[in-house]
N, C-alpha and C positions, 0 to 999 in steps of 0.2 A: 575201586578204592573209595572208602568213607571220609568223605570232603568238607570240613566244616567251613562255613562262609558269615562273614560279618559286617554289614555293611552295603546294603542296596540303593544308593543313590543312581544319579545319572548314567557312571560308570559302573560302580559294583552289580549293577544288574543286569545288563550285558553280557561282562565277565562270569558272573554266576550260571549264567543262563549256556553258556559256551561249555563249563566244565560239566555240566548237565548233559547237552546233546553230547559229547565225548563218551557218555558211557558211567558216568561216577554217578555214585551216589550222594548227593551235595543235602545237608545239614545246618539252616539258615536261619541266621537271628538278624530283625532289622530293629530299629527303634518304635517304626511308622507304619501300621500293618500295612497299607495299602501295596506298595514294592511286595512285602512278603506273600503274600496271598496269591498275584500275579504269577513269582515265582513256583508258588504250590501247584498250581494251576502247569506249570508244566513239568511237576512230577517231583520237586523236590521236596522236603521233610522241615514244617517249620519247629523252630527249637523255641522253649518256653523261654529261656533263657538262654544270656551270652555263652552263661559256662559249658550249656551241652556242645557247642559249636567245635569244643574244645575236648570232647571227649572221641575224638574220631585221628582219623591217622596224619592229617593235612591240615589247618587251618590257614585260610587266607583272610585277611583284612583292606578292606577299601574306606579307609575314613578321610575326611577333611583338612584334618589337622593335630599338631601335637595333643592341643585340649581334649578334641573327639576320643583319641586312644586311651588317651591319663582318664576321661570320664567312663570309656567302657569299664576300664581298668586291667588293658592291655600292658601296663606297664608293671605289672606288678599283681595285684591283687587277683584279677583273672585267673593267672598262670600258674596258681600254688594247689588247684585241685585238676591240672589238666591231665590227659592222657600220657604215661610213660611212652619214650619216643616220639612225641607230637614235634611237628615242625610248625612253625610260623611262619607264613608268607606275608607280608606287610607287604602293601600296596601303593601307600598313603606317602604323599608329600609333606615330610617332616623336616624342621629344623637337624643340621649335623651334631648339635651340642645332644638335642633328645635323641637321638639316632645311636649314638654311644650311650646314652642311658638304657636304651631297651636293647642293646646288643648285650647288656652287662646284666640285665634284670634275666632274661630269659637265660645265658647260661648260668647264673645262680639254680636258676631253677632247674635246669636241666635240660632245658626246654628248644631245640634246633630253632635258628632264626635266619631267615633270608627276606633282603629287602630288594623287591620287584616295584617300582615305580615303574611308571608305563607312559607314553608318548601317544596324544589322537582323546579324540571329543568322543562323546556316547555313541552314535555313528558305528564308530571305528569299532569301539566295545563289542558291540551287537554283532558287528559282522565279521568278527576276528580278525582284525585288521592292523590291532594295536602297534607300537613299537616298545618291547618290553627287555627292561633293562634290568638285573640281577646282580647280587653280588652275595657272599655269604661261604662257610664253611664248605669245601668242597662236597662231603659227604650231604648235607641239607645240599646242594645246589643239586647234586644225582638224584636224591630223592622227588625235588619239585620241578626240574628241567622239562620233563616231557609234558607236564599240564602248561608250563610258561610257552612251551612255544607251539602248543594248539593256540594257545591265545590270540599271538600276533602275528603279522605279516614279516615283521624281523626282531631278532631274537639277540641279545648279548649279556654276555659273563664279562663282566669288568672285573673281579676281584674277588679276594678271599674274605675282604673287610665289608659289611655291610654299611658303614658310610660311602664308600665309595660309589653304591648307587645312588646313594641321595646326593648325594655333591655331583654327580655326570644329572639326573635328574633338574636339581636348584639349575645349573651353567643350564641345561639345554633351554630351560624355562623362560629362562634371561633370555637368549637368543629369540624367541619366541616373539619378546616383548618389545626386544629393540625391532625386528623387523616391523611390528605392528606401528609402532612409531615412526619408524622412516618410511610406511605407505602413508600414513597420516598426513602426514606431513607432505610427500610427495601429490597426495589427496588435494591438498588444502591450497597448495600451491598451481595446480592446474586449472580447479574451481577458479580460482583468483583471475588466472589469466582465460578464463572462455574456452579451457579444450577438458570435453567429456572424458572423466576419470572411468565410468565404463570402459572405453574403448581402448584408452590406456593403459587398463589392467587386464583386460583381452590380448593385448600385442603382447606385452611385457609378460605376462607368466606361460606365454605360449612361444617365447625365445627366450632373452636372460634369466627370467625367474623364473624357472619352472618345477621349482620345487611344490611339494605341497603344503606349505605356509604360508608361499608367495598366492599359490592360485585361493586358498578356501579363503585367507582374510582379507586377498586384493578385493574379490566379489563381495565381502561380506561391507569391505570401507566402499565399494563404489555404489553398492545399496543402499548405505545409509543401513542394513537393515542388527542391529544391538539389540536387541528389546527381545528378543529369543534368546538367549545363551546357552550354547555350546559349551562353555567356560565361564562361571562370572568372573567377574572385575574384582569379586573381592577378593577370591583366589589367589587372582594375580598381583595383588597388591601384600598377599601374604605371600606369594612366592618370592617377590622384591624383595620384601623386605629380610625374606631366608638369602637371598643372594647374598644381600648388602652384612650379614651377619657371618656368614662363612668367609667370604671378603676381609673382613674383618678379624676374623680367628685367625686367617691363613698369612694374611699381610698383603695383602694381593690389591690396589688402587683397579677400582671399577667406577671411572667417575660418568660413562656414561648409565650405569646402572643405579648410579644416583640420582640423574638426571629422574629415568624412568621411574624409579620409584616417587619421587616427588609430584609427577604427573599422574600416579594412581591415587596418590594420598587428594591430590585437585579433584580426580575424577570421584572421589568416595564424597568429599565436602560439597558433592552439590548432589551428593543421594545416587549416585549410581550404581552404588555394589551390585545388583542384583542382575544389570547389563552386559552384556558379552564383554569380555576385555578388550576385546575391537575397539571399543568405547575410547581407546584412547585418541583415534584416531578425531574425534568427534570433538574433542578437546582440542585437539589442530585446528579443526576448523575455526571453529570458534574463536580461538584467538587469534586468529587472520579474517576476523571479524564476519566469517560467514556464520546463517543461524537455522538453516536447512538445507 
């Protein structure tokens, strides 16, 4: 199958690189040659432009935000010379207000849409590991199902509405955050009293939390080690702030997700974006007056 792909960052490159070793022929436009070249480099076809991405039977997108897509001009403008039967895979953690707007823009056009946000850090990407969540017109969801679940280690169909993944997406991200927070914190308070939060988060995600948020970000807070990102901070300060906006549509009081989000907006004002969102936990400290 001809695979157009858009969007090679952290994640998209990974992903890219997966639907490649599968057998497809993938058709790749980045902004930033560097990602794209790499890509070429294991066989795939770089496009001069967004629009060719768009002339093949599949397009999937992996951007950053509403802006990235509105500035490809995935919303619109893109889509008016694509391929007859072209489906859309959207990737991209977007607000649920934009998420109705390009569910509306692309059947204007004709144009199949399904939104695949995904669960898991570049890592995960790379080695098909992801957790990817879908939702979209049954007929698009048959057409893209079997590349969604090379991708990830688990697979789910939430619905026929593609908001619907982005709102299971926004909530999971939440979860995420608060966890990150109540290590922090948990962090901050152990430092305080003289017992090694290493060993703490050794016990603890190797009985009660044994999840895999509990173990990658317990190690990532008892290292101190942010300054790498896996996810930045500002990401997650833009997924807050998507929580607290659907929240809001829905009628739904999320007062600890305000909390959090007020805690990203602290961690941005003193220059952190570019830090892992662990970061938050580091703001714990800190204000339990620890300063390494």
């Amino acid at each position: 199958m001809k695979i157009g792909f858009i969007g090679l960052g952290g994640m998209g490159a990974g992903i890219a690189a997966n639907i490649l070793r599968g057998g497809h022929e993938v058709v790749a436009w980045n902004r930033s040659p560097g990602p794209l070249a790499a890509l070429v480099a294991q066989g795939a076809i770089a496009a001069p432009t967004a629009q060719e991405t768009l002339e093949t039977d599949i397009v999937f997108s992996m951007l950053a935000n509403d802006g990235a897509l509105q500035d490809v001009g995935l919303d619109g403008p893109l889509l008016a010379k694509a391929s007859r039967g072209l489906v859309h895979v959207n990737m991209a953690t977007v607000s649920i207000a934009f998420a109705r707007t390009l569910q509306k823009t692309h059947k204007a056009f004709g144009i199949g849409y399904v939104a695949a946000p995904v669960f898991g850090r570049p890592d995960a990407a790379a080695a098909g590991k992801l957790t990817v969540i879908a939702a979209g017109a049954p007929a698009d969801i048959a057409r893209v199902e079997p590349i969604l679940v090379m991708l990830g280690a688990k697979y789910a169909c939430v619905g026929p509405d593609p908001v619907q993944a982005n709102l299971f997406k926004i909530t999971g991200n939440f979860m995420i955050a608060a966890a990150i927070e109540s290590m922090g914190e948990a962090a901050a308070l152990l430092r305080k009293g003289g017992v090694d939060p290493v060993l703490f988060f050794d016990v603890m995600t190797n009985a009660n939390f044994s999840a895999p948020v509990y173990k990658i970000y317990g190690k990532i807070i008892a290292d101190q080690a942010y300054d790498k990102a896996g996810f930045k901070l500002s990401l997650g300060y833009k997924d807050a702030g998507l929580t607290l906006a659907a929240a809001k549509e829905l009628e739904a009081p999320m007062p600890l997700a305000s909390m959090v989000h007020d805690h990203f907006i602290e961690a941005m004002a003193v220059g952190w974006s570019e830090k892992d969102w662990a970061a938050l936990a580091r703001l714990a400290a800190e204000r339990a007056g620890l300063k390494d």
